[in-house]
N, C-alpha and C positions, 0 to 999 in steps of 0.2 A: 543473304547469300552465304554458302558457307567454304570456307577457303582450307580445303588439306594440305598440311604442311608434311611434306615426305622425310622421314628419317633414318639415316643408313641402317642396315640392318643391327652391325655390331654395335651402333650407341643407342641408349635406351633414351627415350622422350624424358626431356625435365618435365619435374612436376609443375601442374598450372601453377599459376601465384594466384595467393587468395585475390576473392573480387571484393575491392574495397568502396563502398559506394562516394561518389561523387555528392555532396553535400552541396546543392547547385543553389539554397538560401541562406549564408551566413549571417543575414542581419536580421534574421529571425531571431524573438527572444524566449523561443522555443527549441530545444534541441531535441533530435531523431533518441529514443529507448538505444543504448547501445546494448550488441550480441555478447552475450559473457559467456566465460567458460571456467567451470570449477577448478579451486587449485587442486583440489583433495576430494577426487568422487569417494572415495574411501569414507571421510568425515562427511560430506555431502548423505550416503547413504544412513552411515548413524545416526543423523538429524533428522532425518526424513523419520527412521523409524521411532527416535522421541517426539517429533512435532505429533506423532500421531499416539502416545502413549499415556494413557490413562491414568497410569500409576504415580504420573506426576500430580495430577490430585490425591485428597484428604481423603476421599472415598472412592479411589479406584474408577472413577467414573467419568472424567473429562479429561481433555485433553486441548489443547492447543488446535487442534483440527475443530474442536466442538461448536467454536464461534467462529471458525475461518474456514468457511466453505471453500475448498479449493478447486471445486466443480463450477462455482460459480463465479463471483468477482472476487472472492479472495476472503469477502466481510462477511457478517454475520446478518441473512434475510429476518432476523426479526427485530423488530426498535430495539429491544433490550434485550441483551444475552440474557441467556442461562447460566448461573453461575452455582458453586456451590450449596449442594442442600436445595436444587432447585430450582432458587429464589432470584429473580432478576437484577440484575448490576443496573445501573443508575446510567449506563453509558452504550451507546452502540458500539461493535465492535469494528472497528476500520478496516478494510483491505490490508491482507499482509504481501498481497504482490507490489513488485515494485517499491516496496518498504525501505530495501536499502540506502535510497535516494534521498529518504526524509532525512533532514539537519536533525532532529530529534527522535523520538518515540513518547505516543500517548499521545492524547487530545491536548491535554495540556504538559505535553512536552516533559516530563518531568524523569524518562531516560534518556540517558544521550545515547544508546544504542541499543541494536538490538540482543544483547546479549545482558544486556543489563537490565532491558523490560523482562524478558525471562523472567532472572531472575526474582524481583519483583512483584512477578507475575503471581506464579506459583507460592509466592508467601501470604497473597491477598487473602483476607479471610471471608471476602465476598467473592472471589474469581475462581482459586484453584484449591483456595482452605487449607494448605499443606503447609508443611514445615521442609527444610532444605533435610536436615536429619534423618526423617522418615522416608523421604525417597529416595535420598541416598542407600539408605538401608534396604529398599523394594529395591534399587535397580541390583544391589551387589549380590542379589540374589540369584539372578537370573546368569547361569555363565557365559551366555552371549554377550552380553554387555560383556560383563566383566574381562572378557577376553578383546573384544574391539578397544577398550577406554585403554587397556595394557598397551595395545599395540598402536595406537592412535596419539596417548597422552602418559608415553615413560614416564616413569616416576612422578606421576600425578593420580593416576587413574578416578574413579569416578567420584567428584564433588559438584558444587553447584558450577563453580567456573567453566569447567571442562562440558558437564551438561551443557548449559546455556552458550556456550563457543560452537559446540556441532548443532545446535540447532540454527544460530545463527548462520554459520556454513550452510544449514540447507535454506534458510527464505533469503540468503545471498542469489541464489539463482531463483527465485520465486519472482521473475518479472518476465514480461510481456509484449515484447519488439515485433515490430511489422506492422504496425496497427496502418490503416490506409492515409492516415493523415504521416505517422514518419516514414511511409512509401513517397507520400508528398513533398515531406522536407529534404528527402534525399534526391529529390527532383523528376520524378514520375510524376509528371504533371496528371494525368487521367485516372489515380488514383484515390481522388476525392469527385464529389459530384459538384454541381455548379452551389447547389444550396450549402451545403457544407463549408465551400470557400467564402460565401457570403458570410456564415456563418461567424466564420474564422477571425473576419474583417470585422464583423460589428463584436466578437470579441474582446479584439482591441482596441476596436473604437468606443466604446461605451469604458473600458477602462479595468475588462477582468481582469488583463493581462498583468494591471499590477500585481496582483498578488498568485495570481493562478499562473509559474513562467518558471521556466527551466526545463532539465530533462522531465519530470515530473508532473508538469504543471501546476505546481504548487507542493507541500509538505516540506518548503527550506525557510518559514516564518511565520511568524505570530500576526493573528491579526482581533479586534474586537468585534465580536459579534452584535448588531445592533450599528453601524456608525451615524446610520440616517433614519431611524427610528428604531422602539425599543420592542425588538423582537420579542423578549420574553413578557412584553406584557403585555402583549397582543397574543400571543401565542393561547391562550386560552387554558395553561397548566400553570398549576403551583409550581414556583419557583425552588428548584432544589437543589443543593450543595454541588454537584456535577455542575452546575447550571454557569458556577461561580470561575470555572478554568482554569488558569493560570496562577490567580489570585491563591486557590486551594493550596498549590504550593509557595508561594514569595510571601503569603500575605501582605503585598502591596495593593495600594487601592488601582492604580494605573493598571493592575492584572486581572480585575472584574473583568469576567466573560472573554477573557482574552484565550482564543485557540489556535493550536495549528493549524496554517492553512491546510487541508486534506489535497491530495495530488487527485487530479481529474481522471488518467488512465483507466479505462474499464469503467466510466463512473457510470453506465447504461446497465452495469451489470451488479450495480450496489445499493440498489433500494435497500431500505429506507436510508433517509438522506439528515445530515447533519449529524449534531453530535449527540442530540436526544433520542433518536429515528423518529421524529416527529412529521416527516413529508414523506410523502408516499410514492411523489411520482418526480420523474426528472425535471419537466414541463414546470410543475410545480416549485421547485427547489431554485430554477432559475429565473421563473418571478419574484421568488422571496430574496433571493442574493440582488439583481438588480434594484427592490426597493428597499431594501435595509441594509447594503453595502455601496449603492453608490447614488442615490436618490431618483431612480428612473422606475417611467412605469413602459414595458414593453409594447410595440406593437404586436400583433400575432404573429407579424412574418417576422422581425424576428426572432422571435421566441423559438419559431420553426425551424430557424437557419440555424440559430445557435445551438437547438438540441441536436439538430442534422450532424453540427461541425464533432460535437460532443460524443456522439455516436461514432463517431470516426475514429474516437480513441479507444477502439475495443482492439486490444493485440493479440498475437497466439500466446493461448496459455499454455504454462508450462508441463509437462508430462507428469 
């Protein structure tokens, strides 16, 4: 029913107050995607137009967009990128939606952020093959740039920091709220179907939730790949340097095969699965997580309910 509130002519109606949703499961240890809003559309749009700029590689040819479909889940649809000269990188490339949320960056964690994976990024001589030098000098060419970085970053203007800062500004908003399941946690019960909620339940009852929990659903910790048998030796591939995770950078033996956990969000829309792109199918990737991360072998249903509840975490993507 709806109730008109009459207001004199001479005083103008306050403005509504925002609608702040009611979070009616607190003891979920799961939190709803929160709505952001840029600080700086301004930097926001510079980002946007380097994440998409080629000239951040060695040969003019890739870009940040090249392995992060932003049409799709965010990742890169094929097992192994394309990297410089071609030639496949050893790694799937992760979702960069929802990325802000991760405690680190990289499979094996080895940025603490994302401005610093950038950077990084673009120096790999398998990913973007470039040198910071070189595309410094390609962007100060262009006086678009040149005139944004003036007016964006006084007395700074364009170096690797300033770069890699507006791209971060823009995958700051590169995330994906509303998904049917944080319609659920903010309490719109009829926003998931019953298999879903089953789902949900044998989620945490079998024990994903340890490590797949937060706003995220995982990407705030490490875990080893293999706990309850040895996945890569089953896996039917040579064992390769990527393979090794954490380790690659600590050189500790406790960081064999150890990865970030990957956040679940959109994961219906991020084949191939894992850190090799070795699984192809959702169905698939959550038989192999239930017996090499917590020693169970699924029944069908639910295998059914949990890809159901899984599905549930597809949110609107970003413009």
């Amino acid at each position: 029913m709806l109730t008109w509130i009459m207001w004199p002519l001479e005083t103008p109606a306050p403005p509504a107050p925002p609608v702040v949703p009611t979070i009616e499961r607190p003891g979920e240890p799961v939190q709803p995607l929160p709505h952001t809003t840029p600080d700086n559309p301004r930097k926001v749009a510079l980002g946007r137009r380097l994440f998409n700029e080629p000239r951040l590689s060695g040969d003019d040819t890739l870009s940040c967009a090249s392995c992060h479909d932003l049409k799709g889940g965010g990742a890169d649809p094929r097992p192994q990128s394309a990297g410089f000269g071609g030639k496949a990188v050893p790694l799937n490339a992760p979702t960069v939606f929802n990325s802000r949320f991760n405690h680190r960056q990289y499979w094996d964690a080895r940025a603490g952020n994302l401005a610093g994976q950038t950077i990084s990024t673009v120096m790999n001589p398998e990913v973007m093959g470039a040198s910071w030098p070189a595309v410094i000098g390609k962007l100060e060419d262009d006086a678009g740039y040149r005139r944004e970085f003036a007016a964006l970053y006084p007395g700074e203007g364009i170096d690797a920091t300033t770069v890699a800062d507006a791209i971060a500004a823009y995958e700051d908003t590169l995330t994906t709220p509303d998904s049917p399941f944080d319609r659920w946690l903010r309490g719109e019960t009829g926003a998931l179907t019953e298999e879903a909620r089953r789902g949900y339940r044998r989620f945490k009852e079998l024990g994903c939730i340890a490590c797949h929990q937060g706003v995220n659903l995982g990407g705030n910790m490490m875990a080893g790949l293999g706990v309850m048998g040895d996945f890569f030796a089953d896996r039917g591939r040579t064992p390769a340097e990527a393979d090794l995770g954490r380790f690659n950078v600590t050189k500790r033996a406790e960081d064999r095969h150890l990865f970030k956990v990957p956040g679940l969000r959109n994961v219906a829309r991020t084949a191939p699965y894992f850190h090799d792109g070795s699984v192809a199918t959702l169905e698939d990737a959550v038989d192999l997580m239930a017996r090499y991360q917590l020693g169970a072998t699924l029944a069908p249903g639910d295998r059914k309910s949990i890809v159901a509840f899984l599905k549930s975490l597809d949110g609107s993507l970003p413009e």
